[in-house]
mmCIF file of the N, C-alpha and C atoms, coordinates in Angstrom:
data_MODEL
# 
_entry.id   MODEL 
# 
loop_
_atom_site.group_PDB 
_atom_site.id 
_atom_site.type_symbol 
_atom_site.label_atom_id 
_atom_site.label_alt_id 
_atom_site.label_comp_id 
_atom_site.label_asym_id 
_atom_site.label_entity_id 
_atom_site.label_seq_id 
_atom_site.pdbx_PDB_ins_code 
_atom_site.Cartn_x 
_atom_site.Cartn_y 
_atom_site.Cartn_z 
_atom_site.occupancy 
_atom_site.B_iso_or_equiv 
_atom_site.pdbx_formal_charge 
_atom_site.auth_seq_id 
_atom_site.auth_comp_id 
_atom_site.auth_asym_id 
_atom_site.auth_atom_id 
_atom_site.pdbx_PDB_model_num 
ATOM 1   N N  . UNK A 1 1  ? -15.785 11.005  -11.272 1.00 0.00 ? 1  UNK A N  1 
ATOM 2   C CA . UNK A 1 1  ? -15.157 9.802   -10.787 1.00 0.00 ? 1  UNK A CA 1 
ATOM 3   C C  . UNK A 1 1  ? -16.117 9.161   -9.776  1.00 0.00 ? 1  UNK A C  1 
ATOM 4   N N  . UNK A 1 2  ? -16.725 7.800   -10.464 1.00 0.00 ? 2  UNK A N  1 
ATOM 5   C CA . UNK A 1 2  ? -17.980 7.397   -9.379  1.00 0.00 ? 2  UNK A CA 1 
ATOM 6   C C  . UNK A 1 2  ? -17.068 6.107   -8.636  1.00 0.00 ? 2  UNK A C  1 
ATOM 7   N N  . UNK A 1 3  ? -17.230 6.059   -7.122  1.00 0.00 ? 3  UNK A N  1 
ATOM 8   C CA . UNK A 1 3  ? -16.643 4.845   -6.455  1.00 0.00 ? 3  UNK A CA 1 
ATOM 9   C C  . UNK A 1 3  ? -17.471 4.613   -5.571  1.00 0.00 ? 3  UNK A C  1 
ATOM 10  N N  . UNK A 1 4  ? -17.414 3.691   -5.712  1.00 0.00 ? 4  UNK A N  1 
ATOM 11  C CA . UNK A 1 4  ? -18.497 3.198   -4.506  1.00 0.00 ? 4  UNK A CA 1 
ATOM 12  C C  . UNK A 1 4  ? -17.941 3.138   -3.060  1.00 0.00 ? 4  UNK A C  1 
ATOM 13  N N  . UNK A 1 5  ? -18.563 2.886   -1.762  1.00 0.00 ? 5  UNK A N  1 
ATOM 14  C CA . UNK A 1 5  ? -17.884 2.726   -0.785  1.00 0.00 ? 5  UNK A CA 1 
ATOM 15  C C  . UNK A 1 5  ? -17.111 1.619   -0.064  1.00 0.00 ? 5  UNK A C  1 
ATOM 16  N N  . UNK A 1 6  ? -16.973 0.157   -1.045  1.00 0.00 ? 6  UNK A N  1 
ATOM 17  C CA . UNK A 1 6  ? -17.012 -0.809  -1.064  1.00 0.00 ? 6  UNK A CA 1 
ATOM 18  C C  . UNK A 1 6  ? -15.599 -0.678  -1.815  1.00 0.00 ? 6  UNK A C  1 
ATOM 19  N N  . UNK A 1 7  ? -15.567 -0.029  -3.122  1.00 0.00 ? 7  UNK A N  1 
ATOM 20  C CA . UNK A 1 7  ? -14.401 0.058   -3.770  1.00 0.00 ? 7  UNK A CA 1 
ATOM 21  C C  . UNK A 1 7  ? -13.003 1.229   -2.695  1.00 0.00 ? 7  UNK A C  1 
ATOM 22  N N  . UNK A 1 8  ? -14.275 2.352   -2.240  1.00 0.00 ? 8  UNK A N  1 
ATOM 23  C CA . UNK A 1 8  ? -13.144 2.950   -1.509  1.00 0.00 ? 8  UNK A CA 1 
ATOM 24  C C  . UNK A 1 8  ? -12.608 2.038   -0.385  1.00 0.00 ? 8  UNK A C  1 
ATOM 25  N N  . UNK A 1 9  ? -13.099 1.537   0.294   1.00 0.00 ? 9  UNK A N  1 
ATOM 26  C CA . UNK A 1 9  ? -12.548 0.636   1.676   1.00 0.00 ? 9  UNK A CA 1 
ATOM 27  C C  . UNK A 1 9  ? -11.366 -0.429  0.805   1.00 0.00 ? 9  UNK A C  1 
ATOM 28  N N  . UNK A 1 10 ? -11.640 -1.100  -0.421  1.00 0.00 ? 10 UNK A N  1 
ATOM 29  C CA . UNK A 1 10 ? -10.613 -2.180  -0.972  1.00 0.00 ? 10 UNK A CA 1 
ATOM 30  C C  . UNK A 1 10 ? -9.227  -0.845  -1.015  1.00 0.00 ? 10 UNK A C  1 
ATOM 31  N N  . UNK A 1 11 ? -9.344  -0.085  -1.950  1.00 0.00 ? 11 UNK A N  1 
ATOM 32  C CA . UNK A 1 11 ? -8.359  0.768   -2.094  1.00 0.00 ? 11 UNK A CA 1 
ATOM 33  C C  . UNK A 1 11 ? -7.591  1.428   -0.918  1.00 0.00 ? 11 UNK A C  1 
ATOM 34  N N  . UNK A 1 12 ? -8.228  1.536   -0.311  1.00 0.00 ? 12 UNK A N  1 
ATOM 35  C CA . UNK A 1 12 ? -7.811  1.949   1.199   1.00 0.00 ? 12 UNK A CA 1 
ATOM 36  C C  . UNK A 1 12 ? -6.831  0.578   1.703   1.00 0.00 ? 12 UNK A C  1 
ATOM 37  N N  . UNK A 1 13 ? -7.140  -0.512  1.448   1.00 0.00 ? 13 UNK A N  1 
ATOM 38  C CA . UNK A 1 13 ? -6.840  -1.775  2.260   1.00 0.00 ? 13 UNK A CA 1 
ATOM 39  C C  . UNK A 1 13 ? -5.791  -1.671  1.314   1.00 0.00 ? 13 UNK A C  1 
ATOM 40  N N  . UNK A 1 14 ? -5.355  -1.941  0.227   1.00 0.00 ? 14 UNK A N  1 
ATOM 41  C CA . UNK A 1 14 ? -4.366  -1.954  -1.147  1.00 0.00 ? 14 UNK A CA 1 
ATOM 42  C C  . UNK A 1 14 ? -3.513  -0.697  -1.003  1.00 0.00 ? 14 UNK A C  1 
ATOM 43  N N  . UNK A 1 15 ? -3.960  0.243   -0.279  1.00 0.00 ? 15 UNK A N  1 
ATOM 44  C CA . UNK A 1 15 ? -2.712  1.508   -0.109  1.00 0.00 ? 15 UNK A CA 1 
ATOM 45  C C  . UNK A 1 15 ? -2.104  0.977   1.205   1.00 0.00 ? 15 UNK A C  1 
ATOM 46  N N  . UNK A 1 16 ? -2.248  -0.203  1.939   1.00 0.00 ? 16 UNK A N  1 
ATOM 47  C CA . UNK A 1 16 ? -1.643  -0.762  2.948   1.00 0.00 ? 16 UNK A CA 1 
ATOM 48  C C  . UNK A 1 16 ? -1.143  -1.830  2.829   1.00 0.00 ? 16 UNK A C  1 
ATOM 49  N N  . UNK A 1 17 ? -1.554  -2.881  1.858   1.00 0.00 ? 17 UNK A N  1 
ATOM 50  C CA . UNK A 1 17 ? -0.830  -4.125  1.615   1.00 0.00 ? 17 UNK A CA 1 
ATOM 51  C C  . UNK A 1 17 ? -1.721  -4.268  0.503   1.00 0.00 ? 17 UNK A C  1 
ATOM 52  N N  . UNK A 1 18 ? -0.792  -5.170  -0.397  1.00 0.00 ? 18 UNK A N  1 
ATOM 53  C CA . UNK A 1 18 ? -1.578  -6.120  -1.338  1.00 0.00 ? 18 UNK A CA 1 
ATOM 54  C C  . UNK A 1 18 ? -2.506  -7.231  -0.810  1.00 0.00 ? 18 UNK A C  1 
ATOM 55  N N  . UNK A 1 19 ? -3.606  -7.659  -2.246  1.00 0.00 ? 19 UNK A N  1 
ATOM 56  C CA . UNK A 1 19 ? -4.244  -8.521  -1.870  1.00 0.00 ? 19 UNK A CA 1 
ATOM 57  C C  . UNK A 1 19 ? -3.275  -9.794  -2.100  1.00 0.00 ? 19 UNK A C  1 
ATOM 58  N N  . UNK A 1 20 ? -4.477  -10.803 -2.381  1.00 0.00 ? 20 UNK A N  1 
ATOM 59  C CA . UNK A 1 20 ? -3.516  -12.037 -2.359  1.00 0.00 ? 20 UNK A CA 1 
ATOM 60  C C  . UNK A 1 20 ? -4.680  -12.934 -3.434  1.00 0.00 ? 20 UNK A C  1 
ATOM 61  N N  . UNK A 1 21 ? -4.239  -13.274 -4.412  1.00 0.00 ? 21 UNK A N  1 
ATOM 62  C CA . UNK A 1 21 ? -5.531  -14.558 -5.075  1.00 0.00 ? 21 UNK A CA 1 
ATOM 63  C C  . UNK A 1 21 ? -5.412  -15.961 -4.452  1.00 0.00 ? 21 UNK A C  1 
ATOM 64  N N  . UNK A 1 22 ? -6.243  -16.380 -4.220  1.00 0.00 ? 22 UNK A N  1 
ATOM 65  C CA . UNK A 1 22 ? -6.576  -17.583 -3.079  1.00 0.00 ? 22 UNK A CA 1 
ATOM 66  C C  . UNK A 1 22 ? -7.143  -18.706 -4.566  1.00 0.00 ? 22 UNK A C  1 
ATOM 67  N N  . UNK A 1 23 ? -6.288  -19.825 -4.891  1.00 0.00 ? 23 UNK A N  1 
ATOM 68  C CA . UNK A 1 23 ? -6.892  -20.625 -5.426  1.00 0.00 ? 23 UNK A CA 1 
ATOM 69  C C  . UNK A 1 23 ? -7.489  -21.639 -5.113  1.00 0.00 ? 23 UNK A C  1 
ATOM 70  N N  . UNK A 1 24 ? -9.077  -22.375 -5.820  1.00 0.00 ? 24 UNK A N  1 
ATOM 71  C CA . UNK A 1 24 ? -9.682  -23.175 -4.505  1.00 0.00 ? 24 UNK A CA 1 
ATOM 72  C C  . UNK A 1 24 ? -9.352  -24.464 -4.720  1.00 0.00 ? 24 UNK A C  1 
ATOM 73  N N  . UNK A 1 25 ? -9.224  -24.609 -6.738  1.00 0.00 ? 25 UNK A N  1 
ATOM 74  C CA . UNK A 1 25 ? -9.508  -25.891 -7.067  1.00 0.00 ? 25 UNK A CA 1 
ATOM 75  C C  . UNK A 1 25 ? -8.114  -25.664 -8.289  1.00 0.00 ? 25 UNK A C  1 
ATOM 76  N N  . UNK A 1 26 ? -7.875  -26.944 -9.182  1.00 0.00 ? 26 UNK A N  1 
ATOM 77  C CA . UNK A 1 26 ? -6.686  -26.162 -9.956  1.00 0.00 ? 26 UNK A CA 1 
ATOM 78  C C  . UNK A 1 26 ? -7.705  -25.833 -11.132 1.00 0.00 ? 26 UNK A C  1 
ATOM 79  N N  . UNK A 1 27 ? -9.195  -25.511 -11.083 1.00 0.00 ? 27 UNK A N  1 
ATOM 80  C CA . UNK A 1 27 ? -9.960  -24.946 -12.674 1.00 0.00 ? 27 UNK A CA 1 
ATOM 81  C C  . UNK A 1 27 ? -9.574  -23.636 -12.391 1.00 0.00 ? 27 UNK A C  1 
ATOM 82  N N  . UNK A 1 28 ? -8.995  -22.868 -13.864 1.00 0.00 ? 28 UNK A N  1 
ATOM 83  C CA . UNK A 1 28 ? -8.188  -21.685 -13.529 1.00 0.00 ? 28 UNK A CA 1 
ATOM 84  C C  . UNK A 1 28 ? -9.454  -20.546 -13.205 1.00 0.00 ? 28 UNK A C  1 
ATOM 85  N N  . UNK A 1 29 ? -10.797 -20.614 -13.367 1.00 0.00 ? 29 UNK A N  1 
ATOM 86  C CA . UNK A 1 29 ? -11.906 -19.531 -12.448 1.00 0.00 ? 29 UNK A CA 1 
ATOM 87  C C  . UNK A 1 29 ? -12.315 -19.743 -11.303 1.00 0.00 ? 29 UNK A C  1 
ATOM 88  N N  . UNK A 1 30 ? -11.401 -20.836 -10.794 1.00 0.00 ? 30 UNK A N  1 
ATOM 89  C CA . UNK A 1 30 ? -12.143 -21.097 -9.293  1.00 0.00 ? 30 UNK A CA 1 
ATOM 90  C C  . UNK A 1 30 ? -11.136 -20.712 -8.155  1.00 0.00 ? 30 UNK A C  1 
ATOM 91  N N  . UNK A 1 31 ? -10.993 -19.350 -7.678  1.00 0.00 ? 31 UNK A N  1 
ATOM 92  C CA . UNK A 1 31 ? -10.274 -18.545 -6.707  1.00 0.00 ? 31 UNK A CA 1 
ATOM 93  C C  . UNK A 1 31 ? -10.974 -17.770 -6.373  1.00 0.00 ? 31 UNK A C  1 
ATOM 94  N N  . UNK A 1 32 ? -10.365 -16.690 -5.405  1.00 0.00 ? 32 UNK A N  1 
ATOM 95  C CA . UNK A 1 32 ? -11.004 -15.677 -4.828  1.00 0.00 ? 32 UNK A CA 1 
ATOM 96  C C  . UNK A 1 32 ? -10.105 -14.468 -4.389  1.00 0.00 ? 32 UNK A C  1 
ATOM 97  N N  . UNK A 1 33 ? -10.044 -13.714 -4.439  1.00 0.00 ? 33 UNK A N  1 
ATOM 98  C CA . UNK A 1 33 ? -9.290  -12.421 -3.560  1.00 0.00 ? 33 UNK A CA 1 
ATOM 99  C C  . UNK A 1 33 ? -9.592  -12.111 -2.304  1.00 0.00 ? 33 UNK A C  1 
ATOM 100 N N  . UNK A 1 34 ? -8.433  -12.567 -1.542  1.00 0.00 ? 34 UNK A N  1 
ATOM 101 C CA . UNK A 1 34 ? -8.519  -11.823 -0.215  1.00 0.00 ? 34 UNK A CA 1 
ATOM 102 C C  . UNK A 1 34 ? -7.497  -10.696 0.446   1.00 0.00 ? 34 UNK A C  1 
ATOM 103 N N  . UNK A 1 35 ? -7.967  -10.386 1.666   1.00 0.00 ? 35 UNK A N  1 
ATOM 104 C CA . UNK A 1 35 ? -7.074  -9.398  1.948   1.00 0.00 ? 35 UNK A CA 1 
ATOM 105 C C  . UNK A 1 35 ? -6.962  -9.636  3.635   1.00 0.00 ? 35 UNK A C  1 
ATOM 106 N N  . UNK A 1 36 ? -5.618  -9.565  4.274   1.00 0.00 ? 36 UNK A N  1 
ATOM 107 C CA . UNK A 1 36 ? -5.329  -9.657  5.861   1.00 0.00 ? 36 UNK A CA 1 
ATOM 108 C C  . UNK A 1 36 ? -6.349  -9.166  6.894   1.00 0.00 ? 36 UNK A C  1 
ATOM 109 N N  . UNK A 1 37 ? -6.812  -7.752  5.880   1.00 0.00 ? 37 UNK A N  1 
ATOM 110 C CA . UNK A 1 37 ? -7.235  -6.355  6.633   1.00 0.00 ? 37 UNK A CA 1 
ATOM 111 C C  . UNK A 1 37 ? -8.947  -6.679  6.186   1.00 0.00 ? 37 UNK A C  1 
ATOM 112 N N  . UNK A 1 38 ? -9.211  -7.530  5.589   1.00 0.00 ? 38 UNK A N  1 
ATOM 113 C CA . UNK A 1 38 ? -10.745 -7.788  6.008   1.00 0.00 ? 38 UNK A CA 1 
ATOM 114 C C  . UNK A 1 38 ? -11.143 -9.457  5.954   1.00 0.00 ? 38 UNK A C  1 
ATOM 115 N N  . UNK A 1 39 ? -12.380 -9.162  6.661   1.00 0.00 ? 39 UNK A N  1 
ATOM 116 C CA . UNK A 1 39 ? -13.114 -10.714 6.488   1.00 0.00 ? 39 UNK A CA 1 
ATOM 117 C C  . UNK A 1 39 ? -13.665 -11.330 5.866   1.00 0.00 ? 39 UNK A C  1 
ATOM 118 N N  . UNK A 1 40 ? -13.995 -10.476 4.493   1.00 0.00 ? 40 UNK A N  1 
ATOM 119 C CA . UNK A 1 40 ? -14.802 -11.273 3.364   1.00 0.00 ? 40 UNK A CA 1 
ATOM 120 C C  . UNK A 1 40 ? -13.756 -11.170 2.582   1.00 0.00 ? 40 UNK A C  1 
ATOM 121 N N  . UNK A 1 41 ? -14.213 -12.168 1.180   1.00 0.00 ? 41 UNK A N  1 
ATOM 122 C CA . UNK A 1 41 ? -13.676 -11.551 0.077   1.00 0.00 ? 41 UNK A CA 1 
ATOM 123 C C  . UNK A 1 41 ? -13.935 -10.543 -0.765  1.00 0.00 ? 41 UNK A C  1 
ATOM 124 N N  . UNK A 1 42 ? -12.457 -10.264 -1.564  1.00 0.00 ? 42 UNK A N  1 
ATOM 125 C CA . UNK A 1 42 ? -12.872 -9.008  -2.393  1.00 0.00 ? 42 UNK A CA 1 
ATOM 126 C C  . UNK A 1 42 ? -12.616 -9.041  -4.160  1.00 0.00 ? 42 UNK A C  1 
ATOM 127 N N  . UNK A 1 43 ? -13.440 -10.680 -4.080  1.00 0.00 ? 43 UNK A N  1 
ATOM 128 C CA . UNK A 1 43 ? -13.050 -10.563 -5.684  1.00 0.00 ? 43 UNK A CA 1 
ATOM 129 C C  . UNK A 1 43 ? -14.224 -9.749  -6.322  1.00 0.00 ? 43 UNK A C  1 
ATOM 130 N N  . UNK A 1 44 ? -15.489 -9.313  -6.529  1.00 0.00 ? 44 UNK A N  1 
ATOM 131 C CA . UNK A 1 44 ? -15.824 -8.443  -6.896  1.00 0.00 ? 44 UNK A CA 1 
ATOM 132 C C  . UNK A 1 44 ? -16.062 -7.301  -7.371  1.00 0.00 ? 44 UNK A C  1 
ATOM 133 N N  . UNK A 1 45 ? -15.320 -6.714  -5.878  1.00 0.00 ? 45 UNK A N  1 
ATOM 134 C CA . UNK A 1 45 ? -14.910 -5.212  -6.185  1.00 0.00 ? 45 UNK A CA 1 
ATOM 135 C C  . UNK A 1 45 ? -13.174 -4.737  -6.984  1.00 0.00 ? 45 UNK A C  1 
ATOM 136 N N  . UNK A 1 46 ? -12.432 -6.176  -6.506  1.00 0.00 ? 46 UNK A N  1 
ATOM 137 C CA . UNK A 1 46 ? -10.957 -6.257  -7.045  1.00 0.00 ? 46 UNK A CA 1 
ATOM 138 C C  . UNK A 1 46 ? -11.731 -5.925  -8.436  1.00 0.00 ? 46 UNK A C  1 
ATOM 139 N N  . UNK A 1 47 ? -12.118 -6.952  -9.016  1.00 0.00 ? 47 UNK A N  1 
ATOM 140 C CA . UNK A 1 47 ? -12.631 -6.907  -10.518 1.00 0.00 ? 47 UNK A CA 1 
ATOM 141 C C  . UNK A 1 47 ? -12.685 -5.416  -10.883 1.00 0.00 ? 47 UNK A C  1 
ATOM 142 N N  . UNK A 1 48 ? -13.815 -4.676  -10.105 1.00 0.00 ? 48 UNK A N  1 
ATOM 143 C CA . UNK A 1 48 ? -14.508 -3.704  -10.361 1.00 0.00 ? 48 UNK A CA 1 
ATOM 144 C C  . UNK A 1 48 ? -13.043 -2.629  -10.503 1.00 0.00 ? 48 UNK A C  1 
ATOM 145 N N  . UNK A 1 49 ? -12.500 -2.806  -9.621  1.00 0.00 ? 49 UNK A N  1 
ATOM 146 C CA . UNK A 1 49 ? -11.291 -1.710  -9.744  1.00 0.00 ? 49 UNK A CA 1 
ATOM 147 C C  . UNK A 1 49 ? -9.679  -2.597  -10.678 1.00 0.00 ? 49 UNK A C  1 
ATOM 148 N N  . UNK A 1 50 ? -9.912  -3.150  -11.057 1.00 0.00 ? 50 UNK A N  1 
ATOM 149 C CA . UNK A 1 50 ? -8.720  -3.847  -12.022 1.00 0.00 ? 50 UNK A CA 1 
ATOM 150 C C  . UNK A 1 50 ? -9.484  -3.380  -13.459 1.00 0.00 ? 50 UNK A C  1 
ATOM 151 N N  . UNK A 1 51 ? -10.951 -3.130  -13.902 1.00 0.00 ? 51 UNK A N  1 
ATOM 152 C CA . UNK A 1 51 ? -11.604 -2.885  -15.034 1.00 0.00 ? 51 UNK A CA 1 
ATOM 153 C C  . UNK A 1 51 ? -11.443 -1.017  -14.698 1.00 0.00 ? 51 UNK A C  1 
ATOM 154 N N  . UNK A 1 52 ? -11.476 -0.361  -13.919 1.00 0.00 ? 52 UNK A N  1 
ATOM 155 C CA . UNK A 1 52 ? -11.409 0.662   -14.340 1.00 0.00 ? 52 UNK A CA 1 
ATOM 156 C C  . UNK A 1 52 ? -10.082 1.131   -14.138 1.00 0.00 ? 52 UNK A C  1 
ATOM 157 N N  . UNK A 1 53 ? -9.614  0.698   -13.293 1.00 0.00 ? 53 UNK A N  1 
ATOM 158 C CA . UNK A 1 53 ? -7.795  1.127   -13.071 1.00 0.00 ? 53 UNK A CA 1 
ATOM 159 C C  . UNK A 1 53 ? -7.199  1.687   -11.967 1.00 0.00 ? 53 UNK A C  1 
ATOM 160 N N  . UNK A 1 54 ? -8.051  1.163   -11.503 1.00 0.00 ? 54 UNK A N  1 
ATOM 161 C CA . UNK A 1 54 ? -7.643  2.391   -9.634  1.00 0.00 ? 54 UNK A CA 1 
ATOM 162 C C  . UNK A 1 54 ? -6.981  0.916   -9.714  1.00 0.00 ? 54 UNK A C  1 
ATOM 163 N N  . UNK A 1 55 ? -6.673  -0.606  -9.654  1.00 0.00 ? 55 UNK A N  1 
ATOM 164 C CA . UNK A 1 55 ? -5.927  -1.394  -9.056  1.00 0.00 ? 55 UNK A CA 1 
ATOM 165 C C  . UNK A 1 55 ? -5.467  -2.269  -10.471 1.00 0.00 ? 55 UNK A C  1 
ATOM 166 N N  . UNK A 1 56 ? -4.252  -2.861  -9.771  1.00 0.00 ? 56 UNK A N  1 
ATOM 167 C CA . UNK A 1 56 ? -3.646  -3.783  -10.979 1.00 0.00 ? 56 UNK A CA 1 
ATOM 168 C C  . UNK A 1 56 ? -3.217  -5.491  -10.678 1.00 0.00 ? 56 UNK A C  1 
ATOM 169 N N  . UNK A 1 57 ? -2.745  -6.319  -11.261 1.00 0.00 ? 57 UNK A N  1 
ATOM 170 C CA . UNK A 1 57 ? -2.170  -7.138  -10.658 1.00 0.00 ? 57 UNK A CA 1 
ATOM 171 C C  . UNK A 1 57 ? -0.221  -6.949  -10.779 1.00 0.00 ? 57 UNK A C  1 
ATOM 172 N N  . UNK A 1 58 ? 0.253   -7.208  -9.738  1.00 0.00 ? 58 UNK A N  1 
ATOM 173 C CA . UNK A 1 58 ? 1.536   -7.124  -9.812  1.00 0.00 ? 58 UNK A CA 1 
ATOM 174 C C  . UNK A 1 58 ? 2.508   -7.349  -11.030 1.00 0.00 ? 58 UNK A C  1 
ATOM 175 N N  . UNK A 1 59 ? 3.602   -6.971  -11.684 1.00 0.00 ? 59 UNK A N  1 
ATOM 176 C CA . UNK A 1 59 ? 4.168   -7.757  -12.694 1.00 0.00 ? 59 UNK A CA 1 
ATOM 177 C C  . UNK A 1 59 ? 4.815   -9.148  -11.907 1.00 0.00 ? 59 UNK A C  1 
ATOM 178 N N  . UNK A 1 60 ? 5.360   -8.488  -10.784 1.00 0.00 ? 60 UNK A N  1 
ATOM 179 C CA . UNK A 1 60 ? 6.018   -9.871  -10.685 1.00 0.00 ? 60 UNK A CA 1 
ATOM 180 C C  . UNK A 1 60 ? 5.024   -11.413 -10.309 1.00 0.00 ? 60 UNK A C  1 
ATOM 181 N N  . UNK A 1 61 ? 4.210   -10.825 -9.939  1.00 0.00 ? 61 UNK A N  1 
ATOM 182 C CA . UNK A 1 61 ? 3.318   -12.275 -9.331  1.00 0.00 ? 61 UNK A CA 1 
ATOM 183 C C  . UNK A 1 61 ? 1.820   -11.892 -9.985  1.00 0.00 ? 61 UNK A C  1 
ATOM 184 N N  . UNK A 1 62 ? 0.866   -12.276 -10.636 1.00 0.00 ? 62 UNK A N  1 
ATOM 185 C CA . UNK A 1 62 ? -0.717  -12.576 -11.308 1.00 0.00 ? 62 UNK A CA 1 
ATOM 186 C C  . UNK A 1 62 ? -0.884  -12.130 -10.101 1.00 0.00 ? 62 UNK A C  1 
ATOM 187 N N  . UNK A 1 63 ? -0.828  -13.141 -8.686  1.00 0.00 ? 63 UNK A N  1 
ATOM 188 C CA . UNK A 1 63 ? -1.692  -13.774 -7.891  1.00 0.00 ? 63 UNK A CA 1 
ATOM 189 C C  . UNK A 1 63 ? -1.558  -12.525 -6.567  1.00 0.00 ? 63 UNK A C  1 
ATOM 190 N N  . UNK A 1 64 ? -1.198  -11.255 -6.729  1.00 0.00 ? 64 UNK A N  1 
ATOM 191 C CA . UNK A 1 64 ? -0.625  -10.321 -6.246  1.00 0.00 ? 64 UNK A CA 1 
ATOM 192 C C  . UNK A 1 64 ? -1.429  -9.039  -7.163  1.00 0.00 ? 64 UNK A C  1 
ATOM 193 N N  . UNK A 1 65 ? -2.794  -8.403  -5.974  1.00 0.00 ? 65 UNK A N  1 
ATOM 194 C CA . UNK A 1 65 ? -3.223  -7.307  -6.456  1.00 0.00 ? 65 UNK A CA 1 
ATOM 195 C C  . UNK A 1 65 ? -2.752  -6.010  -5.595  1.00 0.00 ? 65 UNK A C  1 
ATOM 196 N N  . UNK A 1 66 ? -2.468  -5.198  -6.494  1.00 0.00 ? 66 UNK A N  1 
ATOM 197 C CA . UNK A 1 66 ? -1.529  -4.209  -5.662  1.00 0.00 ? 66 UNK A CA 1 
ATOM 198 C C  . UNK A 1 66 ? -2.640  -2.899  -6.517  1.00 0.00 ? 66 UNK A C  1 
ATOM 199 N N  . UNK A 1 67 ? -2.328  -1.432  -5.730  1.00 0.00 ? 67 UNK A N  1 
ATOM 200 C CA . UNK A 1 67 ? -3.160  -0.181  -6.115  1.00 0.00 ? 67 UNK A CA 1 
ATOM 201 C C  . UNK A 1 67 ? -2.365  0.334   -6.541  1.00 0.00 ? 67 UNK A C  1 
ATOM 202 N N  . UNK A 1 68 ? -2.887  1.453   -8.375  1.00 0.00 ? 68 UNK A N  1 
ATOM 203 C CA . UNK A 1 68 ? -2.141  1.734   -9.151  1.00 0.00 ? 68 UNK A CA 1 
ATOM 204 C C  . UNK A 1 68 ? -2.524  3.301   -8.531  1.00 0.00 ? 68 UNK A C  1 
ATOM 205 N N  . UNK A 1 69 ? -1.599  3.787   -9.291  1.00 0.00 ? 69 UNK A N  1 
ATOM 206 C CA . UNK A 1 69 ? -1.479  5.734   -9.096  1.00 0.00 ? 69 UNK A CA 1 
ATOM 207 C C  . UNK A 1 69 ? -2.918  6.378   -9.538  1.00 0.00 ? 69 UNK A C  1 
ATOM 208 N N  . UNK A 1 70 ? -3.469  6.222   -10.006 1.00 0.00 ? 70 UNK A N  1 
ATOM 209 C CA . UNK A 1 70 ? -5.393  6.271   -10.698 1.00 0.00 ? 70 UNK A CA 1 
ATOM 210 C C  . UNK A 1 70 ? -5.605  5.912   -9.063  1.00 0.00 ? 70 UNK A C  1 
ATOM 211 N N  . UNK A 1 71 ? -5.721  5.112   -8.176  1.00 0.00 ? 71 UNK A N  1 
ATOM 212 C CA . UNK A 1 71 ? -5.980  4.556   -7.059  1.00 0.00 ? 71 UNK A CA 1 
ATOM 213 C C  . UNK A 1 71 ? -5.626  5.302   -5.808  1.00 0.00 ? 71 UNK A C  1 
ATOM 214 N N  . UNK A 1 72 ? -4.173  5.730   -6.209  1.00 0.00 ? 72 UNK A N  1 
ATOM 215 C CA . UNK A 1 72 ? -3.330  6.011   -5.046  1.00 0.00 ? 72 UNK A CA 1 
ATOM 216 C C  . UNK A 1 72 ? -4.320  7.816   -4.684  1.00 0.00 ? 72 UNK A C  1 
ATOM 217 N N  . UNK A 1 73 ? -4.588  8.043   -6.523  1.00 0.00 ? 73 UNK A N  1 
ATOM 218 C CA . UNK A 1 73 ? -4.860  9.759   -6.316  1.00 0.00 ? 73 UNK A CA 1 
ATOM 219 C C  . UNK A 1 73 ? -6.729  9.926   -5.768  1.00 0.00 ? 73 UNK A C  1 
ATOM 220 N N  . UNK A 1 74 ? -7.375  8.518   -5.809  1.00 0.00 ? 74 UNK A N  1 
ATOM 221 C CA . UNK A 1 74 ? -8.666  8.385   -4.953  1.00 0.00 ? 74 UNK A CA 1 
ATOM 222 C C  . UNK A 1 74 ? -8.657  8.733   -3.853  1.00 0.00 ? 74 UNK A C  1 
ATOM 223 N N  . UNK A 1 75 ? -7.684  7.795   -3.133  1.00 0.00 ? 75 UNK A N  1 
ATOM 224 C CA . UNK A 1 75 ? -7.752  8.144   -1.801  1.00 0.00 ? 75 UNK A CA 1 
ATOM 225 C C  . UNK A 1 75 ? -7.186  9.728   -1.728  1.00 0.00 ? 75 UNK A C  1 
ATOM 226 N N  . UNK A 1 76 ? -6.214  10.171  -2.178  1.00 0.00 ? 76 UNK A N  1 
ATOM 227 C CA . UNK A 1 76 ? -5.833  11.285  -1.642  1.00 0.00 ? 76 UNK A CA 1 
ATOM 228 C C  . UNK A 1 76 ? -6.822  12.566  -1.848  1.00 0.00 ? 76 UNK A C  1 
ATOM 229 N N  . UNK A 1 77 ? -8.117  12.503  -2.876  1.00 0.00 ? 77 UNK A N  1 
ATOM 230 C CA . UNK A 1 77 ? -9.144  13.161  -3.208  1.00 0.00 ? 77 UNK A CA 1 
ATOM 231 C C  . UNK A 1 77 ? -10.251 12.634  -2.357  1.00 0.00 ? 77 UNK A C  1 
ATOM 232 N N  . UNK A 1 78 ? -10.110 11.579  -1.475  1.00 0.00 ? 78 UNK A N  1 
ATOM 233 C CA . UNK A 1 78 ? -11.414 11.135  -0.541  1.00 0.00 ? 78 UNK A CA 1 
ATOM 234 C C  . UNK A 1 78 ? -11.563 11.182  0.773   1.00 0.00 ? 78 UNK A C  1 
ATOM 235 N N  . UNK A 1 79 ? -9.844  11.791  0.914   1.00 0.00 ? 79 UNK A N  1 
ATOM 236 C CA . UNK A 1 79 ? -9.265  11.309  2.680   1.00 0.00 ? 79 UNK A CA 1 
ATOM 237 C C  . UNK A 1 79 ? -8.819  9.549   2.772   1.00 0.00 ? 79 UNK A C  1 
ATOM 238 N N  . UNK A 1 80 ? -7.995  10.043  3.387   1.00 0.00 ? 80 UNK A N  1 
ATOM 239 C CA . UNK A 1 80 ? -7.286  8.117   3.801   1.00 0.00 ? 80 UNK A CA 1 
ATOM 240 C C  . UNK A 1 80 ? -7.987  7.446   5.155   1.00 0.00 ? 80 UNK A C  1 
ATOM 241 N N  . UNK A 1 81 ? -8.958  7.659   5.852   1.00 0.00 ? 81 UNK A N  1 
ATOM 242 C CA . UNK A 1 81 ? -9.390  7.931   6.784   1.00 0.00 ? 81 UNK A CA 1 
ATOM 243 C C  . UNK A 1 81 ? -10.743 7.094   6.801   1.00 0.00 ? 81 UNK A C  1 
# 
């Protein structure tokens, strides 16, 4: 199981709150992922972990990235810390 430390810190942030998709313009690729608990964005690494499965988007809301159980069992194999 390879994660980077970039993916562990998002997952970490997602075992505390969801992200949020930030739209900029109404062209449906022009948004971004952010999160309360940091200062950049995290559409990148969101990507990176929505393609392998540590994170998902919500059913009830797209625009709502939340951490799946694949995710939840990272952290608990990495320390929450």
């Amino acid at each position: 199981m390879t994660i980077s430390e970039a993916q562990l810190r998002t997952l970490r942030l997602l075992n505390k709150q969801a992200a949020h998709r930030v739209h900029r313009s109404k062209r449906a690729g022009d948004y971004i992922w952010t999160h309360e608990g940091s200062r950049i964005a995290l559409t990148q690494t969101l990507h990176k972990l929505f393609s392998s499965g540590y994170a998902t988007v919500s059913n009830d809301n797209r625009d709502v990235a939340v951490i799946t159980q694949k995710g939840r069992a990272v952290i608990a194999a990495r320390g929450s810390c």
